[in-house]
N, C-alpha and C positions, 0 to 999 in steps of 0.2 A: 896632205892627209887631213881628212874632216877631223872636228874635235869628237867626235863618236866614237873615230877608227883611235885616233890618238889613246883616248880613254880601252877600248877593248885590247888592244897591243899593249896596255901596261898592264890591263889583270891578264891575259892570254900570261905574259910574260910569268906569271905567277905557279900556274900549273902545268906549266910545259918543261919536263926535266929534262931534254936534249936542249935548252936553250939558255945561252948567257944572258944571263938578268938584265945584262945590262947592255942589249943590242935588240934594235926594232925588229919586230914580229912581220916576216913576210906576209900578208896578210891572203895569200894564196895558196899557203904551205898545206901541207897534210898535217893537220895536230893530232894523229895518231903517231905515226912517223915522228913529229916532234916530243913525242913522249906524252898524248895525255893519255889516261889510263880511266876507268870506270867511276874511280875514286875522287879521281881530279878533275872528271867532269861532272862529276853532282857538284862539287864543293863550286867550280867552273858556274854551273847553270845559277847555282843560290847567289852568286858574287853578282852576275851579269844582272839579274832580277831588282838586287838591291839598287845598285848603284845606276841602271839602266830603268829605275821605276817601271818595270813590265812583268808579267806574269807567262811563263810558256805554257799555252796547253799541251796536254797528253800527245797530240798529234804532231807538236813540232817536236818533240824528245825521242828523236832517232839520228842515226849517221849521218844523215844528210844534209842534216841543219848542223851538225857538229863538226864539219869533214873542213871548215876552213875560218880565217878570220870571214871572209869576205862573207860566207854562208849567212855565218853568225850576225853580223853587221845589217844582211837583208833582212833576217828572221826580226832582227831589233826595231828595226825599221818600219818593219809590218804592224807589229807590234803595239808598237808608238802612236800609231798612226790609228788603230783600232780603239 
């Protein structure tokens, strides 16, 4: 596991309420299915932003970039890179 994914799998870990805190985030999982909720992925996106120094435009704040760690991890990556 990159130190990226390490890093996203402990805030993941945060807002996902079907998951024990203290057990690695598949990073393939459905994080609806894992419990995130509308709530928990604004507070989700604000967390990612800080700590992952990036900004999401309007166009990546849909299901698709939010449907996995792994999504999340590319979208960061793009990101980063931009």
């Amino acid at each position: 596991m990159l130190d990226d994914e390490a890093t996203l799998s402990r805030i993941l870990g945060k807002y996902l309420k079907k998951v024990n805190k203290t057990e690695n985030i598949p990073m393939d999982a459905d994080l609806k299915e894992m419990g995130l909720d509308s709530m928990s992925a604004i507070n989700l996106l604000l967390e990612i932003e800080t700590q992952f120094e990036v900004n999401f435009p309007d166009t990546m704040l849909n299901s698709a970039v939010f449907r996995s760690g792994n999504t999340l991890r590319d979208a960061i990556r793009i990101l980063k890179k931009t």
